[in-house]
C-alpha positions in Angstrom: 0.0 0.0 0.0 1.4 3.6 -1.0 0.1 6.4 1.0 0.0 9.8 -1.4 0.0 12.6 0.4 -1.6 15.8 -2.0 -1.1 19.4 0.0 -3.5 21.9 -1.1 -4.3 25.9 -1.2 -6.4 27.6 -3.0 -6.1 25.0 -6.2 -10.0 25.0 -7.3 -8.7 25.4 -11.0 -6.3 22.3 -10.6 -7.2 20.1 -8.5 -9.8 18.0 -9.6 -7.1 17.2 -12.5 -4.7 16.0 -10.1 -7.4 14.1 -7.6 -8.8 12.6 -11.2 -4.9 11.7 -12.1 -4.3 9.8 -8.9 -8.4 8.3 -7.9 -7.9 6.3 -12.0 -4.1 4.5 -11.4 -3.8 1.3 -12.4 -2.7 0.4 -9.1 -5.4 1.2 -6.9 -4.0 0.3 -3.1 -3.7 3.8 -2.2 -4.4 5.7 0.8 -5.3 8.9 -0.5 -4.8 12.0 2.0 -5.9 15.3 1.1 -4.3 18.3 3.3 -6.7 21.6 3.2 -4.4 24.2 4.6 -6.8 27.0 5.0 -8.4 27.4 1.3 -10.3 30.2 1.1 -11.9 29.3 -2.6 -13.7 25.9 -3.9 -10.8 23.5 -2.7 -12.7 21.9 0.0 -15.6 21.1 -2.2 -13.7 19.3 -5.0 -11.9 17.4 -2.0 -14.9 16.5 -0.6 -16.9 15.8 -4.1 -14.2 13.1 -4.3 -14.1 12.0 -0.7 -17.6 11.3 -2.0 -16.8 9.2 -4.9 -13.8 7.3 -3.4 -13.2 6.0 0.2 -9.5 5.9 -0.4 -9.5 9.6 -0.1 -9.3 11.4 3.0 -9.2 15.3 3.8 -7.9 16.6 6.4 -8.1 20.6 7.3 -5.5 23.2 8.6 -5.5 27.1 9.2 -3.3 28.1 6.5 0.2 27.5 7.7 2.3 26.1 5.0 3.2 23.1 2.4 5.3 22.1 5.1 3.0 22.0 7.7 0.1 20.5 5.5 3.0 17.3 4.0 4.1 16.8 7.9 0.5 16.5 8.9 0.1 13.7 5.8 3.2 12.2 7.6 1.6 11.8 10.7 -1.5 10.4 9.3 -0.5 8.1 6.5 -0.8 4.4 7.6 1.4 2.5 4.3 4.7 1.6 4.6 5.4 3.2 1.2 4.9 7.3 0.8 4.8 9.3 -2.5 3.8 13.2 -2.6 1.9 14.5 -5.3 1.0 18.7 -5.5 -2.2 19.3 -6.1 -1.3 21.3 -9.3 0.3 18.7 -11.2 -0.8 15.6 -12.9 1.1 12.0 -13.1 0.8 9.3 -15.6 -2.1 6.6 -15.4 1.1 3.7 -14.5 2.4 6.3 -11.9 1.6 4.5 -8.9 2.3 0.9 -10.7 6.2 2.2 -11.7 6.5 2.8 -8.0 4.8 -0.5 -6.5 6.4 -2.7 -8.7 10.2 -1.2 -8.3 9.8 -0.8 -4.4 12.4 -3.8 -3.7 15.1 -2.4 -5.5 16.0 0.3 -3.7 15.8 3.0 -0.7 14.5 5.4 -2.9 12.7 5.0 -6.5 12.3 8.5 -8.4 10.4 8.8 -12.2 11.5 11.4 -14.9 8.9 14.2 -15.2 8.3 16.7 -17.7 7.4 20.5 -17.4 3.5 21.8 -18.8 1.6 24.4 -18.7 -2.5 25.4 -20.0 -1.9 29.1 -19.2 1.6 30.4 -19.9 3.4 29.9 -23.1 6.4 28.2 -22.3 9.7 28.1 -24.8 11.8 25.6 -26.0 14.0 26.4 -22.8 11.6 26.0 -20.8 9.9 22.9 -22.0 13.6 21.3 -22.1 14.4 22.7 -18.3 13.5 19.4 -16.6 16.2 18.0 -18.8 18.7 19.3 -16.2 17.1 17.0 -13.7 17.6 14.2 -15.6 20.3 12.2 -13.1 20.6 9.9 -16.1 19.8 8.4 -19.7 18.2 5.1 -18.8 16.5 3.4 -16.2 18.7 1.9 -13.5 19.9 1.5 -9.4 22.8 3.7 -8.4 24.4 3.9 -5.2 24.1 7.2 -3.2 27.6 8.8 -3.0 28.5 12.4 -2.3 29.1 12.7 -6.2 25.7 11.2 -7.2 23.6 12.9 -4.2 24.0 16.3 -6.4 22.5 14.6 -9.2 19.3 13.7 -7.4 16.6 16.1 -8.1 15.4 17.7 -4.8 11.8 17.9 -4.5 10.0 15.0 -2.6 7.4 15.0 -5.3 8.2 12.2 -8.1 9.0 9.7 -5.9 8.8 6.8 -3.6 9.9 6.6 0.1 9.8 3.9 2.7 7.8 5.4 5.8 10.8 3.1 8.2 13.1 5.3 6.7 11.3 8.3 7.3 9.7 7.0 11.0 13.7 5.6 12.3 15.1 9.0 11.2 12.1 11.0 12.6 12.4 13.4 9.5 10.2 16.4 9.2 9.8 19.1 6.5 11.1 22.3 7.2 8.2 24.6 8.3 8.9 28.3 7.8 10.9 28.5 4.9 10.9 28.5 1.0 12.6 25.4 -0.9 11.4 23.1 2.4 11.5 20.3 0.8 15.2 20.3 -0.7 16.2 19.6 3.1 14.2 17.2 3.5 14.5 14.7 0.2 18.2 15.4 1.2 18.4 14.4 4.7 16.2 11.2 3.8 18.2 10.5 0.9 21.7 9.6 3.2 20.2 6.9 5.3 19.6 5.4 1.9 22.0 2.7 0.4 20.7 3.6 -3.6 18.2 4.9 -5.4 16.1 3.5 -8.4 15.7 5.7 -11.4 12.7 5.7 -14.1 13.1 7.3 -17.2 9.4 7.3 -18.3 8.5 10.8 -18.3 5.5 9.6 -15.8 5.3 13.1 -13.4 4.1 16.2 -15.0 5.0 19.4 -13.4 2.8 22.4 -13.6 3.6 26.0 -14.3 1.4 28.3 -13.3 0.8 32.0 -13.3 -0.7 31.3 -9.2 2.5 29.7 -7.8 4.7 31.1 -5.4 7.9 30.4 -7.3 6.5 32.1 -10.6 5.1 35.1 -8.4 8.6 35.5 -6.9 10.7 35.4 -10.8 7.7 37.3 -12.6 6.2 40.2 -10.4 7.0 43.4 -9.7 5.2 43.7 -6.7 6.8 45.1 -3.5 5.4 42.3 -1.0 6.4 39.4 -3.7 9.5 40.6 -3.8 10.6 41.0 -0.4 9.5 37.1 -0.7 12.2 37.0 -3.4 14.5 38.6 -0.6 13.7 36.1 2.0 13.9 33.5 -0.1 17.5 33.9 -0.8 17.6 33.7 3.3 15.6 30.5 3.1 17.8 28.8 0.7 20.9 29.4 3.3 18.9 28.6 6.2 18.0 24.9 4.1 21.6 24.4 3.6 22.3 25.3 7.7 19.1 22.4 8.5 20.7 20.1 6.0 24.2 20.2 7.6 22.9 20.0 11.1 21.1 16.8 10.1 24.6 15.3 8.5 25.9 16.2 11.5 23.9 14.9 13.7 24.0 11.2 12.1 27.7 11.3 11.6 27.5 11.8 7.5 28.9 15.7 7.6 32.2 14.6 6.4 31.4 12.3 4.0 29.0 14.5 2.3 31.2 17.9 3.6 32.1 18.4 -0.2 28.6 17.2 -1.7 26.9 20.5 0.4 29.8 22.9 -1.3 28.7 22.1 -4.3 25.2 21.7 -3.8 24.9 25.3 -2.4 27.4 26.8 -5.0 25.2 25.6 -7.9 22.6 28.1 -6.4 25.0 30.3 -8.0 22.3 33.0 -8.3 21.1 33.1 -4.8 24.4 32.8 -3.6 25.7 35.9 -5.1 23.1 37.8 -4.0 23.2 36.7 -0.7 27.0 38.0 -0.5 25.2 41.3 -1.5 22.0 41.3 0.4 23.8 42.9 3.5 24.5 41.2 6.9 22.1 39.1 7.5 23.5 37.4 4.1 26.8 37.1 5.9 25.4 35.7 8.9 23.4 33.1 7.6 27.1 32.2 4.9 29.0 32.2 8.0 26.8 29.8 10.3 27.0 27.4 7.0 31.0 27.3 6.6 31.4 27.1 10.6 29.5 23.6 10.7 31.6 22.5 7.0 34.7 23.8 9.3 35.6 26.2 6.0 36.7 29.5 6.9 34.6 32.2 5.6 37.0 33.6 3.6 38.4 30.1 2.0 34.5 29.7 0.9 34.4 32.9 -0.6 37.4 32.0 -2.4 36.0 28.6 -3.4 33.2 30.6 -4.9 34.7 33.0 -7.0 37.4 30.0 -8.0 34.2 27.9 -8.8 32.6 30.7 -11.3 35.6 32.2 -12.7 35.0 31.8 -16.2 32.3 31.1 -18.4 32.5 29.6 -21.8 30.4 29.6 -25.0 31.2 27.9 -28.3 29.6 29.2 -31.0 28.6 27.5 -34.4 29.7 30.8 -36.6 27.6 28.8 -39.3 24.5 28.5 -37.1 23.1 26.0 -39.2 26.3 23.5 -38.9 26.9 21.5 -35.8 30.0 21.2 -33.6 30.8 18.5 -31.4 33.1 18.9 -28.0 34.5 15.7 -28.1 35.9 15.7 -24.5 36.3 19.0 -22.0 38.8 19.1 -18.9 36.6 20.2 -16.3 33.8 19.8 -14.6 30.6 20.0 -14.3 30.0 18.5 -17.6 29.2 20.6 -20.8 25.3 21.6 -21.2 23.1 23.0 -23.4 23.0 27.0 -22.7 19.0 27.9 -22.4 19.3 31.6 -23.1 22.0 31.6 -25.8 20.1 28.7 -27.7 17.0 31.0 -27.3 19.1 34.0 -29.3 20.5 31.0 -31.8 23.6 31.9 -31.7 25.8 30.1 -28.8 26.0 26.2 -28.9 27.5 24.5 -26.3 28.6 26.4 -22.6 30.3 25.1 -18.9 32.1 26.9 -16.2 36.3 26.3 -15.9 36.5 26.4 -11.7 40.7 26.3 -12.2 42.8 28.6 -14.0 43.5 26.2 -16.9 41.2 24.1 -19.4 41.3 21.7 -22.2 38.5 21.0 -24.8 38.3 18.7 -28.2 36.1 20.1 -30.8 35.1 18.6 -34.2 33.5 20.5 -36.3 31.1 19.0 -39.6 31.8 21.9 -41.7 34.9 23.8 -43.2 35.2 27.1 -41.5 35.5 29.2 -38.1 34.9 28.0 -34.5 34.4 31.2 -32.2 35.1 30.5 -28.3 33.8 33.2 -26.4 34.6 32.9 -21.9 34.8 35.4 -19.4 34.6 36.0 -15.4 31.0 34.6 -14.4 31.5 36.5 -10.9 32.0 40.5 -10.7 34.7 39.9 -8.3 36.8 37.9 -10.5 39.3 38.5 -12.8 42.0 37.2 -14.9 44.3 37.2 -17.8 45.1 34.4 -20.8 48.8 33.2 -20.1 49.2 31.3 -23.3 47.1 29.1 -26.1 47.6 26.1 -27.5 46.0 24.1 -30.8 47.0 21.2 -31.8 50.1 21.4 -29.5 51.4 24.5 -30.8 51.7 27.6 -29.3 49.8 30.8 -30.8 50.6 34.0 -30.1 47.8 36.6 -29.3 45.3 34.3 -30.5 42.8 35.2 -27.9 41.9 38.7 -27.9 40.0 41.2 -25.6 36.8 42.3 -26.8 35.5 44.8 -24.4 35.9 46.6 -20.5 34.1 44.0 -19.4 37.4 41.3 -19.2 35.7 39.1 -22.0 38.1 37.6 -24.5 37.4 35.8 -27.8 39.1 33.0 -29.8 38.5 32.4 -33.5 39.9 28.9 -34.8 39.6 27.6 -38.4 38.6 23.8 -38.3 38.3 21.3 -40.9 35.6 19.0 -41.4 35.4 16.0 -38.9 38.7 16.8 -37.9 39.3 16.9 -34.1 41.2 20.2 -32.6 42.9 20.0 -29.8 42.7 23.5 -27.5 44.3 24.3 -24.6 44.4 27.6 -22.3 46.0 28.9 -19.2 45.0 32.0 -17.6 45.4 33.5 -14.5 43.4 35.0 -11.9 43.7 38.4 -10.9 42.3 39.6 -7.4 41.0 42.7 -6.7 
C-alpha cells in the first residue's frame, strides 16, 4: 500500500485534475490523503466531491500554515509503509503508482523522470527542455548514493517513492517556515539510503502556473512578492544550515562535507546575491562554513574559483553543428537555455581552475568562435598562453570589451578533431 499525500491551497482550477490523475491509477491500493491548509476558494468542495466518490480519499483541514506544515500533517496520518507526494497542481501518468509499486524492492528510494506543462503560460523551448537538467541519467537503472551522485538527485520530494521506516527511524520532518522546504528534506532522507532507483518514463508532470509562489517571486514586480524574493535567498541558506545540522547529527557531515559545497554553489544566483543582500547574508554564509569547518574567507574564495569563467562555443555557421569531443573540467558541458533562445551560442560550462582543455570537431569547413569570461563581478583574470593542436599561438585570444571578455577564433576542418588548450590567471582585486 502507498500512502499519497496531496497538500493543497487555493487550487480550485487544478485540482480536480490532479485528484482525477491519482483516484484512476492502475494500481489502486492507495491511501489517498488530502491536506486543506486554510483554502479560502472551492478546494474543499472538490476534496470533498471526491471524498464522495472514493473512500481511499481522505481530507484533512488546517488554518493556512504552509506546504510544510500541510506534508508533515500527511506524515503523521499516513498508515502504508510506502509514501509518494503529489502537489495538487500537477498531474502523473495513469502507470504512476504501478512504476513505484512494482520497483519498491530495488532500492531506498525510487524516483520517475517528469516533464514540465503548462494550460496558461506559453512556455519556450528552454523552458519545456528545463526538466532535462534534472535528468540524473539516460536510462533506467539503481545507483548507489555517494557524495558525487547525491548532487545529481533532483530535490523535490514530489516524483517519488519513500519507505515510511526510513522516514519514522530518522524521525524526519519538512522544514516549516521556509521557501525550498523540501530540498532539506528529500536530502536528509536521501543519506540513510543505500541507492536509489531511477525511471526514465517521463511519468510526473510538473505544472507552471501564473498562481504559484515560485512564478510570483521570478515574474512580479510587486513590492510584497519581492521581499519574498528577498527572503527567499535567506531561506535557501537557512536549508543548507538544516541540512548540515542533520549530517551532523548522524555522523555523515564529512562524508558528504564536499557534496553540500557544491550543492549550495550551484545556487550560484542566490548565492551571489546573498553575499550582496547585506548582513544578514553574511550571517546566515558564516553559520554554513562554521558547521563545514571552512573559513569564511576560504569559501568565498572557493566561490569565485568555482565561477571564474564562463564559456560559449559558438557555431559561426549556425546551421552546422560542432561537437566537444571531451572537456577538462567539470561539471559536464550543457546546453546553454538563453543563448540557444538567441540561436547563436551552442555549447557552454564553467572552468572552476585557472587552466582548461577542450576537443572540438566540427562538420563543416570554417570558423569555431570561443567566447569565456569571469562569471562573478569579483573575479578576474588574464590568458597566459594558447595552444591548438600542441602548438603555441601567439595573441590568438583577444579582448573584446571593458568587461574582461576575451574571444578566440579557430579555423577547423571538417570532422577533424582540434585540440585547445588555455591557461589563464586569476587576478584579485
Amino acid at each position: 500500500m502507498i500512502s499519497v499525500i496531496i497538500p493543497a491551497f487555493n487550487v480550485e482550477k487544478y485540482v480536480e485534475k490532479c485528484l482525477q490523475s491519482v483516484v484512476w491509477q492502475t494500481y489502486k491500493d492507495l491511501e489517498i490523503i488530502c491536506i486543506n491548509d486554510g483554502s479560502n476558494d472551492e478546494t474543499q468542495r472538490i476534496l470533498e466531491k471526491y471524498a464522495r466518490l472514493d473512500s481511499r480519499v481522505k481530507i484533512l483541514i488546517q488554518k493556512n500554515k504552509s506546504v510544510s506544515s500541510a506534508r508533515n500533517l500527511g506524515l503523521k496520518n499516513a498508515k502504508a509503509e510506502y509514501i509518494a507526494f503529489v502537489d495538487s497542481d500537477d498531474i502523473i501518468g495513469k502507470n504512476y503508482m504501478q512504476n513505484l509499486w512494482d520497483n519498491r524492492e530495488k532500492a531506498d528510494c525510487i524516483q520517475v523522470n517528469m516533464k514540465r506543462f503548462s494550460d496558461e503560460i506559453a512556455l519556450d523551448k528552454s523552458e519545456l527542455e528545463w526538466y532535462k537538467r534534472f535528468n540524473m541519467e539516460s536510462s533506467t537503472g539503481l545507483y548507489e548514493i555517494t557524495p558525487r551522485y547525491i548532487v545529481k538527485v533532483f530535490m523535490s520530494c514530489w516524483g517519488k517513492l519513500f519507505k515510511k521506516s526510513i522516514i519514522d527511524k530518522y524521525n524526519l520532518k519538512f522544514y516549516e517556515g521556509v521557501i525550498h522546504e523540501d530540498n532539506a528534506w528529500t536530502y536528509e532522507y536521501l543519506i540513510h539510503c543505500k541507492n536509489l532507483y531511477y525511471i526514465h518514463d517521463e511519468i510526473y508532470h510538473y505544472r507552471k502556473r501564473p498562481g504559484s509562489l515560485t512564478y510570483n517571486i521570478m515574474a512580479s514586480q510587486n513590492k510584497k512578492i519581492r521581499k519574498i524574493a528577498k527572503q527567499s535567498v535567506y531561506d535557501i541558506l537557512k536549508v543548507y544550515i538544516h541540512i548540515a545540522k542533520h549530517f551532523k547529527k548522524y555522523g555523515a557531515l564529512r562524508k558528504y562535507r564536499r557534496a553540500l559545497l557544491l550543492m549550495i554553489m550551484n545556487n550560484e544566483n542566490r548565492l551571489q546575491t546573498a553575499f550582496n543582500a547585506g548582513i544578514m547574508g553574511h550571517i546566515y554564509i558564516r553559520k554554513f562554513v562554521n558547521l563545514l569547518n571552512i573559513s569564511y574567507k576560504k569559501f568565498i574564495n572557493l566561490f569565485i574559483d568555482n565561477n571564474l569563467i564562463k564559456i560559449y562555443i559558438q557555431n559561426v555557421k549556425n546551421s552546422k553543428k560542432i561537437d566537444v569531443v571531451s572537456f577538462s573540467r567539470s561539471p559536464v558541458i550543457e546546453k546553454d537555455r538563453f543563448m540557444q533562445k538567441m540561436e547563436k551560442f551552442g555549447l557552454v560550462s564553467f572552468v572552476r581552475n585557472s587552466d582548461f582543455k577542450l576537443k572540438l570537431k566540427s562538420s563543416y569547413n570554417g570558423e569555431v568562435y570561443v567566447w569565456f569570461h569571469p562569471v562573478s563581478k569579483t573575479a578576474k583574470f588574464k590568458v597566459l598562453s594558447v595552444k591548438v593542436n600542441g602548438g603555441m599561438l601567439d595573441n590568438a585570444v583577444k579582448k573584446f570589451d571593458s568587461e574582461n571578455h576575451y574571444e578566440l577564433y579557430l579555423f577547423c576542418k571538417k570532422n577533424e578533431v582540434v585540440d585547445v588548450e588555455i591557461v589563464t590567471k586569476q587576478l584579485r582585486k
